[in-house]
C-alpha positions in Angstrom: 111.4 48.6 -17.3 109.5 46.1 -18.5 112.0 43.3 -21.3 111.7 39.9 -22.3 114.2 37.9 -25.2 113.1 38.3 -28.5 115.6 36.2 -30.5 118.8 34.6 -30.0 120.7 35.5 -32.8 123.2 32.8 -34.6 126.4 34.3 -37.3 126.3 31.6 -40.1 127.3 31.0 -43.7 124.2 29.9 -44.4 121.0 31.0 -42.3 118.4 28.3 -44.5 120.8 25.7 -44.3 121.6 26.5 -40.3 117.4 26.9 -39.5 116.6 23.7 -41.7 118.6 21.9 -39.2 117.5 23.9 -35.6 113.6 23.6 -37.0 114.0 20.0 -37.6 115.9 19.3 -34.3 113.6 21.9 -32.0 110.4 20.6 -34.2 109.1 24.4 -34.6 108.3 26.0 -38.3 110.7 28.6 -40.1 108.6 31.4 -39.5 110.4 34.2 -41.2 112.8 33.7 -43.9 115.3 36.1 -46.0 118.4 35.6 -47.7 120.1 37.1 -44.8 117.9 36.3 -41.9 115.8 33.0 -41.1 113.8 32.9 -37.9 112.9 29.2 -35.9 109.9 29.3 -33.3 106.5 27.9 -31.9 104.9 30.7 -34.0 105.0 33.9 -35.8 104.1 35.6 -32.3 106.7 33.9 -30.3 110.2 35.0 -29.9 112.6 31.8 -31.3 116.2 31.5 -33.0 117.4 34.0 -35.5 120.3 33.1 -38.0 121.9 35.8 -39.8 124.3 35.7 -42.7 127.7 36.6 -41.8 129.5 35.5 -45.0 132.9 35.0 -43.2 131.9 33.0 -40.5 134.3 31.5 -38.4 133.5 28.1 -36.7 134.0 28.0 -33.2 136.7 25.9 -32.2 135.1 24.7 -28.9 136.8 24.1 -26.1 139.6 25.8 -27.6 139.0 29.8 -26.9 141.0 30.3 -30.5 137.6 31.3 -31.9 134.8 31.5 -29.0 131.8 29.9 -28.9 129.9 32.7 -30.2 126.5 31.1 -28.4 125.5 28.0 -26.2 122.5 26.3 -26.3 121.1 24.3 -24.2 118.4 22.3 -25.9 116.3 19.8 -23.2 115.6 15.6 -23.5 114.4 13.2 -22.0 117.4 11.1 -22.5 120.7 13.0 -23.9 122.4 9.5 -24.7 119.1 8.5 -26.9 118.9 11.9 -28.6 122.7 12.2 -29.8 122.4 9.9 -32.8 119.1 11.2 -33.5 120.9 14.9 -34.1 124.2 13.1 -35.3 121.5 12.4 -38.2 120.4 16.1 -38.5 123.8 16.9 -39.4 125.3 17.5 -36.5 129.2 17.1 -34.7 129.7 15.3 -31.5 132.0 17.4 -29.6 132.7 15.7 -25.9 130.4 13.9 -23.9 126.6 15.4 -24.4 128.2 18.4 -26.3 127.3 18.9 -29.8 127.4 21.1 -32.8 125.4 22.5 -35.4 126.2 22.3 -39.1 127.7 25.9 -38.7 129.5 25.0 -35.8 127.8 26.0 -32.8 128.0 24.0 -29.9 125.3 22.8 -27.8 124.8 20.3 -25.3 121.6 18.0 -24.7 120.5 18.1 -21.6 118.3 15.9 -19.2 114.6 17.4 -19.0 114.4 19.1 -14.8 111.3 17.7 -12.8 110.2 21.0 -12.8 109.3 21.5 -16.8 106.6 20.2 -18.4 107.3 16.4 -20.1 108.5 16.6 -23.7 105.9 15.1 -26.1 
C-alpha cells in the first residue's frame, strides 16, 4: 500500500482566526476556506494544515496532561531565540523554553533548521 499525509488536522474555536495565524507564521496561502474547515499549504495541490471547528474546544493545558496536547508541531528556523518574538507578534503564548502556542492553544516548539534540509529563505 501505497500512503502519504494529507492534512494535519487542528480542533479550534475558530478555524479563520487559527489559519490567519499558521499562514502568516508558515508564510503559505489559505487555500481552502469554510466556516467549519480552513486549509494552510504551499498550494492547492499540496497536502498542509487543516483547522476544523470544534465549538467546545478545550485548550491544551501543556505540560499538564489535564487536557492533552491534542497535536505538536514542530515548525523549523534558523534561529529559535530570533523567531520567538517574531511569533509572540502573531499572537502567540510562550510556553517554556522554545515551546510555544498558537492562539487556540496548541503548542509548538521552534526548532533549529538540520544541516540536512534545504536553507530557509
Amino acid at each position: 500500500m501505497r500512503a502519504r499525509l494529507h492534512h494535519l488536522v487542528l480542533d479550534c474555536p475558530d478555524p479563520r482566526a487559527l489559519a490567519r495565524f499558521w499562514s502568516a507564521l508558515l508564510d503559505q496561502p489559505v487555500t481552502y476556506d469554510s466556516d467549519d474547515w480552513v486549509v494552510v499549504a504551499a498550494s492547492d495541490r499540496a497536502s498542509g494544515l487543516a483547522f476544523q471547528l470544534a465549538p467546545d474546544h478545550r485548550r491544551p493545558t501543556w505540560p499538564s496532561p489535564a487536557v492533552p496536547q491534542q497535536a505538536h508541531l514542530d515548525v523549523m528556523v534558523e534561529d529559535p531565540a530570533a523567531a520567538g518574538p517574531e511569533v509572540l507578534a502573531l499572537g502567540a503564548t510562550h510556553l517554556a523554553g522554545d515551546v510555544y502556542a498558537d492562539p487556540a492553544g496548541h503548542p509548538f516548539c521552534l526548532v533549529t533548521r538540520p544541516g540536512w534540509a534545504v536553507p530557509l529563505e
